[in-house]
BAPA-620198 format. One record per residue (C-alpha): x, y, z. Coordinates in nm, 2 decimals. Layout:
<sites>
<c1->X&c2->Y&c3->Z>
...
</sites>
This chain:
<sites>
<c1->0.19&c2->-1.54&c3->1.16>
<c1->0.27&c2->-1.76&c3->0.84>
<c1->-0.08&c2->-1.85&c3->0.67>
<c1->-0.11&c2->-2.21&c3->0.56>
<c1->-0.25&c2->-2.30&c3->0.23>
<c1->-0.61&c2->-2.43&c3->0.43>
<c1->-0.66&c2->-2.05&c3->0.54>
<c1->-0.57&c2->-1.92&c3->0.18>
<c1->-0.88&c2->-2.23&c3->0.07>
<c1->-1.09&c2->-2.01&c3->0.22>
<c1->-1.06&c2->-1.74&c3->-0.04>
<c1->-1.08&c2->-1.92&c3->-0.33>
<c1->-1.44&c2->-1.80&c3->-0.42>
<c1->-1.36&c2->-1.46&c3->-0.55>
<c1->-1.76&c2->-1.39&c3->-0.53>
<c1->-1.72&c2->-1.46&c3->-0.15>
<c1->-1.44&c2->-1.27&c3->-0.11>
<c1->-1.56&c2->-0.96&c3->-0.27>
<c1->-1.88&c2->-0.96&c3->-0.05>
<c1->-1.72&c2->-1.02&c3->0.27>
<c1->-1.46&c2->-0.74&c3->0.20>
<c1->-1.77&c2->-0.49&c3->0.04>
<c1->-1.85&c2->-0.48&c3->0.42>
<c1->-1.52&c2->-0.33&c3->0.49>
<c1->-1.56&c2->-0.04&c3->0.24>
<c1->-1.90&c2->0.09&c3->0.37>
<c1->-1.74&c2->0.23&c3->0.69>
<c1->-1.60&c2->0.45&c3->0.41>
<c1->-1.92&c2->0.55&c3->0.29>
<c1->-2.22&c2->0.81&c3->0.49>
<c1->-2.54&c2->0.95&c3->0.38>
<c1->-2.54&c2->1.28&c3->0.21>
<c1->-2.27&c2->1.24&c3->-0.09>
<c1->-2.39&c2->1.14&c3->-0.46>
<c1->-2.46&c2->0.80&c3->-0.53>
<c1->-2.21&c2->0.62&c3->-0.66>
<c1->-2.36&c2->0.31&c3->-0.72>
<c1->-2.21&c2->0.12&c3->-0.43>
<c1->-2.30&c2->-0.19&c3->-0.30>
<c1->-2.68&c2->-0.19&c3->-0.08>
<c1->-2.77&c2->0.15&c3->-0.23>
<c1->-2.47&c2->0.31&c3->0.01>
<c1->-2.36&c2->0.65&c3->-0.12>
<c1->-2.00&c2->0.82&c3->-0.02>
<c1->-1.91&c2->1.18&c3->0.11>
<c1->-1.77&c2->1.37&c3->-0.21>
<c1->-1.61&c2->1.62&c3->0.06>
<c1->-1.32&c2->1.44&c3->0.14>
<c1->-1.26&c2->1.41&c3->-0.22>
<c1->-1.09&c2->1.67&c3->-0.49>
<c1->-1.23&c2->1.75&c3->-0.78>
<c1->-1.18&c2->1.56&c3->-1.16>
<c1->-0.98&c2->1.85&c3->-1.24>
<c1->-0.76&c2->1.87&c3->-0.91>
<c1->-0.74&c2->1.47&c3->-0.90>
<c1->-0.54&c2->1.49&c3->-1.27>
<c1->-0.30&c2->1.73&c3->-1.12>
<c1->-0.23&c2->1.63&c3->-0.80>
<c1->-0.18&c2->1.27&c3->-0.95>
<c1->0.13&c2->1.41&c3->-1.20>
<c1->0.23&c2->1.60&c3->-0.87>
<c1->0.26&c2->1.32&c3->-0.67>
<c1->0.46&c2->1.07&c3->-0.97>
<c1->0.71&c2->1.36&c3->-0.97>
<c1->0.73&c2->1.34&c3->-0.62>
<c1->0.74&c2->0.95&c3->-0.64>
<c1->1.01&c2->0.99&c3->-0.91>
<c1->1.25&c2->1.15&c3->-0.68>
<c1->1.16&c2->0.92&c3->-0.38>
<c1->1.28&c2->0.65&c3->-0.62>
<c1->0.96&c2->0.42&c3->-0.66>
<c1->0.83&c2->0.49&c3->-1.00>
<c1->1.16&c2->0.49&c3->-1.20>
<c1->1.18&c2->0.35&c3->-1.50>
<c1->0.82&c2->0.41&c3->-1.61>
<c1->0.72&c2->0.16&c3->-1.37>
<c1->0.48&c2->0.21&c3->-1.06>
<c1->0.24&c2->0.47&c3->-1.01>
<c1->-0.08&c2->0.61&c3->-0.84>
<c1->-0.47&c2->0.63&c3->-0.90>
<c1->-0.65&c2->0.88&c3->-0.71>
<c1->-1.04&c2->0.91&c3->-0.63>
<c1->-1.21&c2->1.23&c3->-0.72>
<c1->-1.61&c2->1.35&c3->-0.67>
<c1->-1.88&c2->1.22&c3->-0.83>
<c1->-1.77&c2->0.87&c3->-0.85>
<c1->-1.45&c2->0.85&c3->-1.07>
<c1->-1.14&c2->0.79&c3->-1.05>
<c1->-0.79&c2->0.96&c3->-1.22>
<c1->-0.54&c2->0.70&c3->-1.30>
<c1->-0.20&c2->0.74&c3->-1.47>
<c1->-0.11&c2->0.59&c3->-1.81>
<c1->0.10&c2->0.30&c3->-1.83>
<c1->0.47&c2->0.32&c3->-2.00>
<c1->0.52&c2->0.68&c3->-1.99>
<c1->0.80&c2->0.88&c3->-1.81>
<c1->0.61&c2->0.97&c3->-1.49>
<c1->0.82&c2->1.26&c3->-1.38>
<c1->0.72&c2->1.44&c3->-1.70>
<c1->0.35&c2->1.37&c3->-1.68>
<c1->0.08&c2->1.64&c3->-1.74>
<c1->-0.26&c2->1.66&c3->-1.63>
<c1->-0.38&c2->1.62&c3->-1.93>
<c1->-0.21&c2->1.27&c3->-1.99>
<c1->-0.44&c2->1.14&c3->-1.68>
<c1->-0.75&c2->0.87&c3->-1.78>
<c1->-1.08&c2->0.88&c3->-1.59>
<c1->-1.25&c2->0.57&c3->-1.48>
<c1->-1.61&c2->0.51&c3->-1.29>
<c1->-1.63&c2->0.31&c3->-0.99>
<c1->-1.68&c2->-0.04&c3->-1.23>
<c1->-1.37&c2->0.05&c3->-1.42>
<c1->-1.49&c2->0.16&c3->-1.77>
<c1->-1.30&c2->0.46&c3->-1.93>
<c1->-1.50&c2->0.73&c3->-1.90>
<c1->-1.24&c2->1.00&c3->-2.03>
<c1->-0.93&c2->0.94&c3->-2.23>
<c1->-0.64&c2->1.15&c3->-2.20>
<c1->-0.69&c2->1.50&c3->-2.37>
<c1->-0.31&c2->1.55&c3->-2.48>
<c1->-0.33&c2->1.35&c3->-2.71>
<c1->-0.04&c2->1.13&c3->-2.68>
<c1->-0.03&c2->0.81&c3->-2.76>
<c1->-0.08&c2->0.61&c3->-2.46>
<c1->-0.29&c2->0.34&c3->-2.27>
<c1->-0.46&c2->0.25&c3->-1.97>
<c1->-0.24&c2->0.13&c3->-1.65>
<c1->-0.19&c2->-0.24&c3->-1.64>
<c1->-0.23&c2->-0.16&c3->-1.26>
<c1->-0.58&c2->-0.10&c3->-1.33>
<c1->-0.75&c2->-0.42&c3->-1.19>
<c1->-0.55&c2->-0.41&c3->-0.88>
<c1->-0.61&c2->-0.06&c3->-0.81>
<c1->-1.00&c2->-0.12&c3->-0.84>
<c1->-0.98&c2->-0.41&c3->-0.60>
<c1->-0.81&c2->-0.15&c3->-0.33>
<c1->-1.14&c2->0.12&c3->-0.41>
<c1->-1.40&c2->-0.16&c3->-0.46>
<c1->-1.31&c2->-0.37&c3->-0.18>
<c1->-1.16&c2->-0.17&c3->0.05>
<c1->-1.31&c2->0.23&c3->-0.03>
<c1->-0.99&c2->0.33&c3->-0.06>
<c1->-0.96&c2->0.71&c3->-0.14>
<c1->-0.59&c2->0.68&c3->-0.36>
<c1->-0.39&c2->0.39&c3->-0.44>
<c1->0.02&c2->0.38&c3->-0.48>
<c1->0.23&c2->0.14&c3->-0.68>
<c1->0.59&c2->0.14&c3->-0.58>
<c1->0.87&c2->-0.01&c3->-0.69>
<c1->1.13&c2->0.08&c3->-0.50>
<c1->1.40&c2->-0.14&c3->-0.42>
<c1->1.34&c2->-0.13&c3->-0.02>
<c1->1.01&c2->-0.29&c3->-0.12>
<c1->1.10&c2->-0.55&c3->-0.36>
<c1->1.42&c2->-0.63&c3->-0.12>
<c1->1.17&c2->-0.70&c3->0.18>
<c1->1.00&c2->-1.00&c3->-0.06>
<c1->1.34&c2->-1.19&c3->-0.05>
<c1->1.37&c2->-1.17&c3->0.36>
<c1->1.35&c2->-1.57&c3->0.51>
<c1->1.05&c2->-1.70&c3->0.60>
<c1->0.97&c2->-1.64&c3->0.95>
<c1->0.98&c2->-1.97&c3->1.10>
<c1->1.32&c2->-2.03&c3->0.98>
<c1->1.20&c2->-2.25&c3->0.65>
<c1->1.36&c2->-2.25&c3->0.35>
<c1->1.11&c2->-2.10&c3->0.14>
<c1->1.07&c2->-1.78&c3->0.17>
<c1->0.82&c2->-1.50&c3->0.42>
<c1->0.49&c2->-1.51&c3->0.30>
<c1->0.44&c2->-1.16&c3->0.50>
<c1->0.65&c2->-0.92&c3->0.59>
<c1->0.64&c2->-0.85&c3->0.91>
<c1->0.77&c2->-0.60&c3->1.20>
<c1->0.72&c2->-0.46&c3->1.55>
<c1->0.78&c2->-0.17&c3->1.81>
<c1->0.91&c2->0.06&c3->1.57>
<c1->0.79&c2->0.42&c3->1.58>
<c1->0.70&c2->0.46&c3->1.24>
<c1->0.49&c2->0.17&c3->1.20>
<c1->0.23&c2->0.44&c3->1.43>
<c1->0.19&c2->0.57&c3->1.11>
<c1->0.00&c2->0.27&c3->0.95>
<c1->-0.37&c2->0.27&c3->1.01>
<c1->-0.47&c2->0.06&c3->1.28>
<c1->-0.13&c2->-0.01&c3->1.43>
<c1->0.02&c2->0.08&c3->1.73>
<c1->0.38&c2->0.02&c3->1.83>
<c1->0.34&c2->-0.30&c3->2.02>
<c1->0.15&c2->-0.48&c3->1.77>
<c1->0.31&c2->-0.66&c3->1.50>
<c1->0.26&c2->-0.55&c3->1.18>
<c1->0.18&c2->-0.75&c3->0.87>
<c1->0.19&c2->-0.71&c3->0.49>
<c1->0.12&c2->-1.01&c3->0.29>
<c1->0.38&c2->-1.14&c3->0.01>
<c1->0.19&c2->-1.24&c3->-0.33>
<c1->0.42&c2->-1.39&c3->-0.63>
<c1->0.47&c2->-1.19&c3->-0.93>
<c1->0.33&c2->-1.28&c3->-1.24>
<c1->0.40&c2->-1.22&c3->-1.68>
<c1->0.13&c2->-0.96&c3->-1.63>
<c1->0.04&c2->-0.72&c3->-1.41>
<c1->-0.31&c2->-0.77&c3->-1.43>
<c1->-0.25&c2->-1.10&c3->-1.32>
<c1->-0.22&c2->-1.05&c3->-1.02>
<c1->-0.52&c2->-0.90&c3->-0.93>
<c1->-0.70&c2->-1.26&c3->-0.78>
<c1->-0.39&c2->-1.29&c3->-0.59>
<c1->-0.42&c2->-0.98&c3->-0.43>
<c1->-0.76&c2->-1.00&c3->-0.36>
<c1->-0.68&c2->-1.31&c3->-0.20>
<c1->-0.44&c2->-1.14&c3->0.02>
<c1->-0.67&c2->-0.84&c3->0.11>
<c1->-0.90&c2->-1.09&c3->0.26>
<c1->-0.65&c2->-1.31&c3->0.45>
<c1->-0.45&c2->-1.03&c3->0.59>
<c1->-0.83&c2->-0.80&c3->0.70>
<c1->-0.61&c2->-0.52&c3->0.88>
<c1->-0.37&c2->-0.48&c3->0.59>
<c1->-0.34&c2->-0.13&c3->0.39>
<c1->-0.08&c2->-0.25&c3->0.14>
<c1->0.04&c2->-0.62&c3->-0.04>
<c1->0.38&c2->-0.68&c3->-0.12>
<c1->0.46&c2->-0.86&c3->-0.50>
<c1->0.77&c2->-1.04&c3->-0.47>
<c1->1.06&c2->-0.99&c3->-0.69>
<c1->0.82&c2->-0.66&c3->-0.78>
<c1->0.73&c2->-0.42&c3->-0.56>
<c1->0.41&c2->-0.29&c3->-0.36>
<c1->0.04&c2->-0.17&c3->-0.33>
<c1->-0.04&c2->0.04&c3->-0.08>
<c1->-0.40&c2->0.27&c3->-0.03>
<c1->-0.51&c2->0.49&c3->0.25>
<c1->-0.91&c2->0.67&c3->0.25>
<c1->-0.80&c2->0.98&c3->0.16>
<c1->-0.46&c2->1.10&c3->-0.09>
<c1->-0.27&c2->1.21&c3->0.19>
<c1->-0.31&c2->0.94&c3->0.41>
<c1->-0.26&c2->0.65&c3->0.10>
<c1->0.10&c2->0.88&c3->0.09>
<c1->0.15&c2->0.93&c3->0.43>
<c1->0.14&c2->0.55&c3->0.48>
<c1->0.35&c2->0.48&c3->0.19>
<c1->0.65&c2->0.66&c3->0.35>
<c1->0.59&c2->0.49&c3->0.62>
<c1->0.57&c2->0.15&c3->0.50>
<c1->0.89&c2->0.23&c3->0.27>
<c1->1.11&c2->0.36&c3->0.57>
<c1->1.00&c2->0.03&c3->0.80>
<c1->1.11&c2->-0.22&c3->0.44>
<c1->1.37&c2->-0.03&c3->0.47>
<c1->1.48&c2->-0.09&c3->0.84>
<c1->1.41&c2->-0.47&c3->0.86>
<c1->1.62&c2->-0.50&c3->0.54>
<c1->1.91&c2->-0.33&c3->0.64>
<c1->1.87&c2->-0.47&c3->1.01>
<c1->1.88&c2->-0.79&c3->0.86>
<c1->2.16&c2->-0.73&c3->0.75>
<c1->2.35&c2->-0.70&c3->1.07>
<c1->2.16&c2->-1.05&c3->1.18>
<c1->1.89&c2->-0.82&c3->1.39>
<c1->1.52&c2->-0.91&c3->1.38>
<c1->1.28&c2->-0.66&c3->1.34>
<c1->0.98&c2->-0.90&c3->1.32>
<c1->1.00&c2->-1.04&c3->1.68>
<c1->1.01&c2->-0.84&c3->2.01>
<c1->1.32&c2->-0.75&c3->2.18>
<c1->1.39&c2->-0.92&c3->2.49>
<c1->1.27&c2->-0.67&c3->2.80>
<c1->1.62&c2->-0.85&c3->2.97>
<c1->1.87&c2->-0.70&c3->2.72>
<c1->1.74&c2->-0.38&c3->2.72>
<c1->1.73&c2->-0.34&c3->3.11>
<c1->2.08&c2->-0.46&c3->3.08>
<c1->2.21&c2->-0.24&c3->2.84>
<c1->2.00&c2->0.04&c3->3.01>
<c1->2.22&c2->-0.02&c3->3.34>
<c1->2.54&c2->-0.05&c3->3.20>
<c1->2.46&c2->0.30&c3->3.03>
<c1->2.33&c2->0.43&c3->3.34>
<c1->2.63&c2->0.33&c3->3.54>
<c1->2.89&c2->0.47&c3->3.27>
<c1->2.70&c2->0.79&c3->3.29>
<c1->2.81&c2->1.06&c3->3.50>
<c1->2.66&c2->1.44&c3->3.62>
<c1->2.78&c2->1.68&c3->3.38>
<c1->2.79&c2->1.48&c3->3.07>
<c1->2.49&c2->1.66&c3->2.89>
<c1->2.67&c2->1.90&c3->2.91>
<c1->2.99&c2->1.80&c3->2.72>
</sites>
């Protein structure tokens, strides 16, 4: 549903906001891992984490990968990914991220302070993703974060507002499609929501914005930028990917639907498809399955 500006009030206490969602992260987090500091003396399970070493290259794996998917052309975009013993691998900002090395990756603790620079020396700095990619591990104990900006994403910002306003969605939104199984949480019947947050100058800008969203929208794993792109996070690597492929082929589908004046966000009438089930039935004849 469209959220009014009295439910978005509600979040203006960014101090509020990060304890409420803090309570999300710890079902992330079990006895038995090192302590990484988290909030209430909580420590998380290094197992389902690589290595430093294997973070830096999996992250230059996966902007390749990215690269030829389309969403981190242009040096834009990107990916952060968790690693043991409480730190996190992030990618440099303005670089070509098809050609990246593992030794061009930055290390951060949980609070965000560089803990190792990049050991190839090159000339580079710290994502301006940064902020927002801590809100997704902080507030959420996500286990990789993705920053896509691919052009099914930033089309799916300019779809009309649900209601039929003239401003435009402040969520995008879909339902009963297959893929959409593949979103944590989500089943094909239920309708699926990603909150829209405008784009800023800055990228770090946005990061109250999209803490905002994170608490409005509770069941959301990613947040749309309009005019930009997207931010999506899953507990582990693979499942922050596996989601963003998801969520990339169902922007994809509503915008091209749209095209053809089909809604993707609303159910289809249970009327039109029994029709269209017997006028198919009735053209069919034994033997076709065969032809």
């Amino acid at each position: 549903m469209t959220r009014t500006s009295s439910s978005q009030e509600e979040y203006k206490d960014l101090k509020t906001l990060d304890w409420r969602l803090q309570h999300v992260a710890k079902r992330n987090l079990k006895p038995g891992g090192r302590n990484h500091g988290q909030p209430g003396g909580e420590v998380m399970d290094d197992a389902k984490y690589p290595s430093v070493e294997e973070a830096k290259q999996l992250v230059a794996e996966l902007c390749a990968h990215f690269y030829s998917q389309g969403w981190v052309s242009g040096t834009g975009g990107g990916i952060s990914v968790r690693a043991e013993g409480g730190r996190i691998v992030m990618a440099p900002s303005g670089v070509q991220k098809e050609r990246m090395h593992a030794d061009d990756m930055f290390v951060l603790d949980d609070a965000g302070a560089v803990v190792e620079a990049p050991r190839s020396g090159c000339s580079t700095k710290l994502s301006e993703c940064a902020p927002l990619f801590l809100a997704a591990y902080q507030l959420r104990g996500a286990g990789a974060v993705i920053h896509s900006h691919a052009v099914e994403a930033l089309l799916a910002t300019l779809l009309p507002a649900r209601d039929g306003g003239g401003a435009g969605a402040t969520e995008f939104a879909c339902t009963q499609l297959e893929m959409q199984k593949g979103i944590q949480g989500h089943g094909f019947y239920d309708v699926l929501e990603v909150p829209i947050i405008e784009n800023t100058a800055r990228e770090s800008e946005l990061t109250f914005a999209l803490r905002q969203a994170m608490g409005a929208f509770p069941k959301t794993s990613a947040v749309l930028v309009r005019r930009h792109g997207v931010y999506i996070w899953g507990d582990t690597w693979q499942q922050a990917k596996t989601q963003a492929e998801c969520y990339h082929y169902l922007f994809s589908a509503v915008v091209e639907a749209a095209k053809m004046g089909i809604r993707l966000d609303v159910a289809p009438r249970k009327d039109a498809a029994l029709a269209t089930f017997s006028t198919g039935a009735a053209r069919w004849r034994p033997g076709d399955a065969q032809q």
